[in-house]
N, C-alpha and C positions, 0 to 999 in steps of 0.2 A: 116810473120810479123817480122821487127828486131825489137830486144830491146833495142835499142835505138830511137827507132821512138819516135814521141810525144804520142800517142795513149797508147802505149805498156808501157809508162813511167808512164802517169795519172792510166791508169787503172789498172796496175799489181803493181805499186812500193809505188803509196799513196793511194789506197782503202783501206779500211780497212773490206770492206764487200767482200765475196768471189765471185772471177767471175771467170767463167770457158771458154772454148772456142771451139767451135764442130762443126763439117762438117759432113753430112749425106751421107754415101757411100753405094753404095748398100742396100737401104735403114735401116741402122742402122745407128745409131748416134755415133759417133766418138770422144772422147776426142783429141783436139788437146794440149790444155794447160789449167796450173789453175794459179793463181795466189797465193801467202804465204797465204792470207786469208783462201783462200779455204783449203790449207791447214789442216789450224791451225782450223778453225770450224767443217769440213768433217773429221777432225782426217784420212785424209789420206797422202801418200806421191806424189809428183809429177811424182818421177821416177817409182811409179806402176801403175798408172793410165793412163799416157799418151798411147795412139796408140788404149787404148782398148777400147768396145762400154760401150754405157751408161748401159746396161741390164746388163754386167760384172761385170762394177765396184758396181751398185746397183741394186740388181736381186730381191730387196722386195719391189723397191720404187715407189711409187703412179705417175698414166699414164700421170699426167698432167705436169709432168718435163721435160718428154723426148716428149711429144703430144706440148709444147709450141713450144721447139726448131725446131720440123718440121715442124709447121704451120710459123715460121719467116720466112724460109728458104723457104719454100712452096711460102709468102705471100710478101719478099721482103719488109719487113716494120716491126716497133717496136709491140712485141706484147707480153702481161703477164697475169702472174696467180697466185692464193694467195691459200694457204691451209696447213694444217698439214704435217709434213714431220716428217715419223717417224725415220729416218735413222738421222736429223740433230737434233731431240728430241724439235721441237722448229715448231713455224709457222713462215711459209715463204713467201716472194711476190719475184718471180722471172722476171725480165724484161729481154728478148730476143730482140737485134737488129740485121740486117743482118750486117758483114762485107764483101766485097766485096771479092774476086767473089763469092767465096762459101761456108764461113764460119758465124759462128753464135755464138754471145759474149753474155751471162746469167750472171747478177750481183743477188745476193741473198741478199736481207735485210730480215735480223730478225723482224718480226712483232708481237713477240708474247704477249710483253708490251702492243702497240695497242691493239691486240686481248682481253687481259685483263681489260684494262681500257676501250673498248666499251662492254666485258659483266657485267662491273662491273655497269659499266653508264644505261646501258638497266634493272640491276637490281634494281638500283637506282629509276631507271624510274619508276619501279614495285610496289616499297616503296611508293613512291611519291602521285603513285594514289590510292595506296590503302590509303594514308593518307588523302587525301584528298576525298576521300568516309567517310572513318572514321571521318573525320572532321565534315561532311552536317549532319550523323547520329546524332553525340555527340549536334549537334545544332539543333538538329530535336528532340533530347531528352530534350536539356533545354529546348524547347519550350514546349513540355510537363511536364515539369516538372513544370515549370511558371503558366502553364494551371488550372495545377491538383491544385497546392497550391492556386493560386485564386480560384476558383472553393470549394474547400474542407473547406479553410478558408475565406477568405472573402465575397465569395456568402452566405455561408452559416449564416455568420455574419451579413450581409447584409440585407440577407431576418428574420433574428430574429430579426433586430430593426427595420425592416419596420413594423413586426408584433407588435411588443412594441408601437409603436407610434400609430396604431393603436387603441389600447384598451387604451392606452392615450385619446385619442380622443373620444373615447364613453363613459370615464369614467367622473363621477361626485365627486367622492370619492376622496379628495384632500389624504389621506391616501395611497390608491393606487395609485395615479399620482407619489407621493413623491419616492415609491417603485419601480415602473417602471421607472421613469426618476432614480434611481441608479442604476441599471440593463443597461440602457443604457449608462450612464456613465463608469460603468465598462468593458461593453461590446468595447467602441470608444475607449478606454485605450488599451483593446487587441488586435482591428483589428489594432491600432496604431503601438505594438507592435509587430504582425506579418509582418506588411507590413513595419516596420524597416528592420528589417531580411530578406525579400525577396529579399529587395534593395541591402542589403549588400550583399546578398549572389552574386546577379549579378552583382554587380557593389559598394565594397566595399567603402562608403565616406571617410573613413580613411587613403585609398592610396592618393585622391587626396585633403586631405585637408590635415595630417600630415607626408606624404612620406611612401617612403617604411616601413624603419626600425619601424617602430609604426604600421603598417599595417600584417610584418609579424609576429608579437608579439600577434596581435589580431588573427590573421589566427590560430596560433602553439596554444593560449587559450584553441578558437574556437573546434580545430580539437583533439589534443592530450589531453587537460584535461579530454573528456568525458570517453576516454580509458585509463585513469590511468597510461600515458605515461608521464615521468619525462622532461622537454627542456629547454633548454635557449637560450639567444639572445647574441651572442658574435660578438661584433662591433668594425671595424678597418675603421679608416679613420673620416674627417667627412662628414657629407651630406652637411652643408655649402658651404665646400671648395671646396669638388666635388659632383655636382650638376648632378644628371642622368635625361638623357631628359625622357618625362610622356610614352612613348611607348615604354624603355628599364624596367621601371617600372614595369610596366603593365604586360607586358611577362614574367619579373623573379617574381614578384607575383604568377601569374598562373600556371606559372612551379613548384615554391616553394609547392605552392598548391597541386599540383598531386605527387609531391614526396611524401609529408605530409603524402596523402592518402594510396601512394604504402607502406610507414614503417609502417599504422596502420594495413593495409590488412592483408600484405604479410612476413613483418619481422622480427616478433617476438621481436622487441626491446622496452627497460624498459627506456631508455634513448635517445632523441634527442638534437642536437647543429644544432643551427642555424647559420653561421655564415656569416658575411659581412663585405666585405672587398673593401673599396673604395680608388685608386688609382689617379695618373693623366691620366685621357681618360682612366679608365677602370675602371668595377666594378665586382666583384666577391660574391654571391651566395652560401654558400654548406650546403648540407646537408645533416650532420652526425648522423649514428644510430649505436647500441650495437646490431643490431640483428644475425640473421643466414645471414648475406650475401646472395653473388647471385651468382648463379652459371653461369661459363663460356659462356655457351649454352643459355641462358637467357640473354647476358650483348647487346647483338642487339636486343632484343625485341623491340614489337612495340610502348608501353611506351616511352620507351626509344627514340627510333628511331624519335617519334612525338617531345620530347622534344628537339633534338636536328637539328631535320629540320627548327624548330620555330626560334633557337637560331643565327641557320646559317644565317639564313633570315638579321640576324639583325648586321652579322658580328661578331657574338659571336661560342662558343663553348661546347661544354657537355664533363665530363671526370667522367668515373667513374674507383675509388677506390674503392676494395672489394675482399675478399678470403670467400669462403666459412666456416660459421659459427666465424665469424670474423666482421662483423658487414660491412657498405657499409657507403661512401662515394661519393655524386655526386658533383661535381664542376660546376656550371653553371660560364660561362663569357661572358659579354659582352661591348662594349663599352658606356661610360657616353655620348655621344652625338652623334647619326645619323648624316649619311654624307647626302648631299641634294639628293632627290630624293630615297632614301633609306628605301624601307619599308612604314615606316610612314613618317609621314611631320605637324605632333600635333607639334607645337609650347610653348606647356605648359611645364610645370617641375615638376615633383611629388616629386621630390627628393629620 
């Protein structure tokens, strides 16, 4: 080949990936040339390696380097193979074409990025469904949980004033009528008052009649007052001005929500900060605790992981801030208004 050909110009003088060049003699493989690439990756020199065979220059390396090049040359047609190479510390896809009459040209692309980002994607993949089992579960548990509270509370409320009206009814005693109809009064006041709280609990009224910021106030009440946990509501922007569509709402609610839950569990803090911070086209969520932080090894858990797939979903993101025994911060973000077709497509505004 001269080096001046067109061939020997492209391939040797502007690749930047290493190709090498080999002829099968007496059936070993023969280095004819490498190019600077090769070089510079293989950390070898040209002038030691040319004339000698491939088992020479690499006597530890895996059969399917030197098994491609004599299947091209065998086969008279492009032919490749992808796998670890432990001599170049890196994953490799080698493509072998014949050049005429008897020679055979191997270009080396580094693949190990690839190789990274598809087992990171297949891990991903992993996540995903396990999230979504864990999703059907947690929805298989509210429905339980919906069940249990009807059942516990309002059946049993239920069948107590059917019974009341009953001996209403057989009774002659304006006395007891007067006593029983208060009982039931008191009684329709309660299931009133449980079936408030049910509703809220699934489907708080306060998100979508007064927005967020008055929803997470009742939430952080609701959640932290019963544990003797200190919080406030610290707000930037306004809702006015930037207005979150009702399913950017809804999700940093629910999120807010499960943090709420993780700082009363799990971290030991005396002190939470609510804070919200609304922008133009974005709004921002965090929530801040005094407690024992979280450790390193914990900061992917599946918590976590659920809150920030939700978030993704919607074009937002999770961050969390935390050192051990230092207390944690998580940063939820998301955008004030879905793009079309994105997620949801609610038309309403919760603010």
């Amino acid at each position: 080949m001269k080096k001046s050909g067109f061939y020997y110009r492209i391939l040797y003088e502007r690749v930047f990936d290493p190709i090498a060049l080999y002829k099968v003699s007496d059936g070993k493989v023969i280095f004819i040339d490498v190019n600077p690439a090769y070089e510079r990756v293989m950390k070898v020199s040209r002038n030691d390696i040319v004339g000698k065979t491939f088992n020479e220059v690499w006597p530890k390396a895996e059969p399917r380097w030197s098994r491609v090049i004599r299947e091209c040359l065998k086969q008279k047609r492009t032919m490749h193979c992808i796998g670890e190479s432990r001599d170049a510390g890196s994953y490799l896809e080698a493509i072998a074409f014949p050049i005429p009459p008897d020679m055979a040209a191997v270009i080396f692309l580094d693949r190990t990025k690839l190789k990274h980002s598809n087992n990171n994607l297949k891990d991903r993949q992993k996540q995903l469904r396990a999230l979504a089992a864990q999703l059907t579960l947690s929805e298989e548990d509210m429905r339980r949980s919906v069940a249990s509270d009807l059942h516990d509370c309002v059946g049993y409320d239920l069948i107590s004033q059917l019974g009341i009206l009953r001996e209403i009814q057989a009774s002659d005693d304006k006395e007891e009528i007067n006593r029983l109809v208060q009982i039931l009064i008191d009684n329709t006041e309660k299931i009133i008052s449980e079936n408030r709280n049910l509703i809220s609990e699934l489907s708080p009224p306060v998100l979508k009649e007064a927005g967020l910021n008055p929803a997470l106030e009742e939430l952080a009440k609701n959640i932290l007052n019963p544990n003797g946990i200190n919080w406030r509501i610290i707000a930037k922007g306004s809702s006015d001005e930037f207005k979150a569509d009702d399913a950017v709402c809804v999700i940093l609610y629910r999120m807010a929500r499960e943090l709420l839950i993780n700082a009363v569990k799990h971290s030991g803090a005396a002190n939470v900060n609510i804070i919200i911070n609304r922008k133009p086209e974005v709004i921002t969520v965090a929530v801040e605790d005094d407690g024992k932080g979280l450790l390193k090894s914990n900061n992917k858990g599946f918590g976590l992981f659920s809150i920030r797939e939700r978030l993704l979903a919607l074009g937002g993101n999770l961050k969390i801030i935390s050192e051990q025994g230092n207390g944690l911060m998580a940063v939820m973000t998301c955008p004030l208004k879905l793009k079309n077709g994105e997620l949801f497509h609610d038309k309403d505004t919760a603010g």
